[in-house]
C-alpha positions as protocol buffer text, in pm:
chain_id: "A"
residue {
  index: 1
  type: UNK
  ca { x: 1274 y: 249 z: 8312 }
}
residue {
  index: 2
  type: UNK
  ca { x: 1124 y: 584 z: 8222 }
}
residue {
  index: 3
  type: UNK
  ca { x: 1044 y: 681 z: 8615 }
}
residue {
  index: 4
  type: UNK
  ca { x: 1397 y: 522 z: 8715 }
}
residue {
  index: 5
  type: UNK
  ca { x: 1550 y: 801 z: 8462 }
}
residue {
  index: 6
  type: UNK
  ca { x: 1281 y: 1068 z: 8515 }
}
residue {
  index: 7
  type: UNK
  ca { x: 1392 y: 1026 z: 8956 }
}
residue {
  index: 8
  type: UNK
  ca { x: 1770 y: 1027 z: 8820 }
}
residue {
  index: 9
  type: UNK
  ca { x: 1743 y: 1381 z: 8641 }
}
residue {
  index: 10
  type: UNK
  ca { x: 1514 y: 1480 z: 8899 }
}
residue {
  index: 11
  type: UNK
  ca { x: 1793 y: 1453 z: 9158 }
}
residue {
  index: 12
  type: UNK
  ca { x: 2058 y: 1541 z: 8976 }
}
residue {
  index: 13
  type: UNK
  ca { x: 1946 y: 1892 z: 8798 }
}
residue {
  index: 14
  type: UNK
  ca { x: 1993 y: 2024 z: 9126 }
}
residue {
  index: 15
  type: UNK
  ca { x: 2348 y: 2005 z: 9134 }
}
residue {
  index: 16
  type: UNK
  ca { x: 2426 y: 2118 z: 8779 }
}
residue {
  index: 17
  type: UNK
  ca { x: 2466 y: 2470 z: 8673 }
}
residue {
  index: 18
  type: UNK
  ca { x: 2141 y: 2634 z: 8488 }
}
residue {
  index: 19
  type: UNK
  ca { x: 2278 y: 2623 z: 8129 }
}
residue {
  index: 20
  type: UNK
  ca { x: 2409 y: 2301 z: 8184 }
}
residue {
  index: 21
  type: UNK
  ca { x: 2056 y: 2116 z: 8322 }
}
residue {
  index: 22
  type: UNK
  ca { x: 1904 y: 2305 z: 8000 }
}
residue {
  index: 23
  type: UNK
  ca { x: 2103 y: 2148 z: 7778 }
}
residue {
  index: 24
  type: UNK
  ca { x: 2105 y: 1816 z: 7884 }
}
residue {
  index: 25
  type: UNK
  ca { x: 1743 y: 1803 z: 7959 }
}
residue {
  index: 26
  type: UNK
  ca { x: 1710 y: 1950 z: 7609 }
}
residue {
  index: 27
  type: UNK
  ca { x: 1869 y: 1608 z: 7516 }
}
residue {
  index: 28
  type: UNK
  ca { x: 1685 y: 1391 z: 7682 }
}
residue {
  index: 29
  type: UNK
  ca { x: 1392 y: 1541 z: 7543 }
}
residue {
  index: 30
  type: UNK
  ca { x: 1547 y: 1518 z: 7169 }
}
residue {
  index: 31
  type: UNK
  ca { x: 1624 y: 1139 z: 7305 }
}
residue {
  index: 32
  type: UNK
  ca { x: 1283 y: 998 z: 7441 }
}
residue {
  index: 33
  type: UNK
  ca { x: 1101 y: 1183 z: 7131 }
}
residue {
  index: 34
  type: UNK
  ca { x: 1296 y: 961 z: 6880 }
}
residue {
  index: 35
  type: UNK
  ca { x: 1292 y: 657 z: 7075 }
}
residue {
  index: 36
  type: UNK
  ca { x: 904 y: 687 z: 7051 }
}
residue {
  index: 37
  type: UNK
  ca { x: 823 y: 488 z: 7348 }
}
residue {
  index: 38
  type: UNK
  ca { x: 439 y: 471 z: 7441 }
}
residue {
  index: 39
  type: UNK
  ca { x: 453 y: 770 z: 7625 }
}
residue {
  index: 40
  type: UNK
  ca { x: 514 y: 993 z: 7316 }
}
residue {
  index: 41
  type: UNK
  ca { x: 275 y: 786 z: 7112 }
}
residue {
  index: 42
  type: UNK
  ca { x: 26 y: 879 z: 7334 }
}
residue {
  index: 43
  type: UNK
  ca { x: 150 y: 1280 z: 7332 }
}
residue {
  index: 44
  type: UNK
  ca { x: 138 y: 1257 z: 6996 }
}
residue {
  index: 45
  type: UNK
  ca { x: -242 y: 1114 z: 6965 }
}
residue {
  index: 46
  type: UNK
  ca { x: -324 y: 1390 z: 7177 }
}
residue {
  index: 47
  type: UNK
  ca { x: -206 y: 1679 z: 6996 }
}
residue {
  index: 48
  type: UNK
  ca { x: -362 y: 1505 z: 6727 }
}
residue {
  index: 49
  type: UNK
  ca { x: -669 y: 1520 z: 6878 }
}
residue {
  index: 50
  type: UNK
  ca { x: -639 y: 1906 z: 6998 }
}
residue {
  index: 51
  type: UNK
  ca { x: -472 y: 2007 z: 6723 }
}
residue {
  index: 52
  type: UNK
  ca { x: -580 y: 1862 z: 6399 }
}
residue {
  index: 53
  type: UNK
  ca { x: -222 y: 1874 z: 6226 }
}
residue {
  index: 54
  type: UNK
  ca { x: -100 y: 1533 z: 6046 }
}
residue {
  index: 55
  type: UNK
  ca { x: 220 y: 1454 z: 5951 }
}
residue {
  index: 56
  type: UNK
  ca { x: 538 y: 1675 z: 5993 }
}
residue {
  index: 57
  type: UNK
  ca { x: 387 y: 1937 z: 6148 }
}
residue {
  index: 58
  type: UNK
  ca { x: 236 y: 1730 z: 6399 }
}
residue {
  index: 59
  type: UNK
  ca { x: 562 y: 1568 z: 6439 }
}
residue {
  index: 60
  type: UNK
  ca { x: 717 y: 1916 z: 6532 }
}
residue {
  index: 61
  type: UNK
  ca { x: 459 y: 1999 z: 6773 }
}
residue {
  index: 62
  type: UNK
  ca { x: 542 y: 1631 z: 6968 }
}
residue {
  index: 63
  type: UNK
  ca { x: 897 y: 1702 z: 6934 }
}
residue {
  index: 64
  type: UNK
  ca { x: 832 y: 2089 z: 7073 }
}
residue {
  index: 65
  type: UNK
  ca { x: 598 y: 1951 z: 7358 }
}
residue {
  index: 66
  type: UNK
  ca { x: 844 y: 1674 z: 7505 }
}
residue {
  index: 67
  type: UNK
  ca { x: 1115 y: 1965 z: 7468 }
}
residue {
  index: 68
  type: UNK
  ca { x: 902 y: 2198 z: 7667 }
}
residue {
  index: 69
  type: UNK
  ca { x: 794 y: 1930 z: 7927 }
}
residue {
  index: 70
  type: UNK
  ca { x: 1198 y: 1881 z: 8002 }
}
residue {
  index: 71
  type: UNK
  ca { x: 1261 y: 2247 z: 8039 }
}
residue {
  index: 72
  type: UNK
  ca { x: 972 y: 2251 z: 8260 }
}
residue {
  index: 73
  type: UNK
  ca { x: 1145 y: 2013 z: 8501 }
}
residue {
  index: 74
  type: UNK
  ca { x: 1453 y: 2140 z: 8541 }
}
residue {
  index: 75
  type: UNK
  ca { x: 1264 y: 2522 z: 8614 }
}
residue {
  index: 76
  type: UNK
  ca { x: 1109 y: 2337 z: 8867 }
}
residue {
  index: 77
  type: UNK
  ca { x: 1373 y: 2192 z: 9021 }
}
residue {
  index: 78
  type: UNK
  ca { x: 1587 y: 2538 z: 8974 }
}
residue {
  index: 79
  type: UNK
  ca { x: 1302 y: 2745 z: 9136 }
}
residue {
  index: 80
  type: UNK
  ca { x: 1317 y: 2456 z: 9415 }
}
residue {
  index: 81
  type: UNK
  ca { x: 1666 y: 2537 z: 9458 }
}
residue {
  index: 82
  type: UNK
  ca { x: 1631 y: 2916 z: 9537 }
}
């Protein structure tokens, strides 16, 4: 499900204005870190790991991260526009 949605915003980014793809990429982001599928599980291990921070810090840092991982898609895909 996660790939079907990740090829979805992939191809549609490119059609939405900047501000727009930011914002609801921001969501997404906000949306897959609360679900707290096995992908974020495993993010969040991983800072653990790198980081050393326990509880709401670390959860800030795996909320931040999936944030930052969405912007860096739609850059991509705005940079692939130009």
């Amino acid at each position: 499900m996660s790939a079907y949605a990740y090829l979805i915003g992939w191809r549609i980014v490119r059609f939405l204005p900047e501000s727009l793809a930011y914002k609801l990429f921001l969501a997404i982001g906000n949306y897959v870190y609360k679900k707290n599928g096995k992908g974020v599980q495993r993010l969040r291990n991983n800072m653990r790991k790198v980081s050393a921070l326990e509880g709401q810090a670390l959860e800030e840092l795996t909320a931040n991260a999936m944030r930052s991982y969405t912007r860096y898609i739609v850059t991509g895909k705005q940079i692939g526009r130009a």
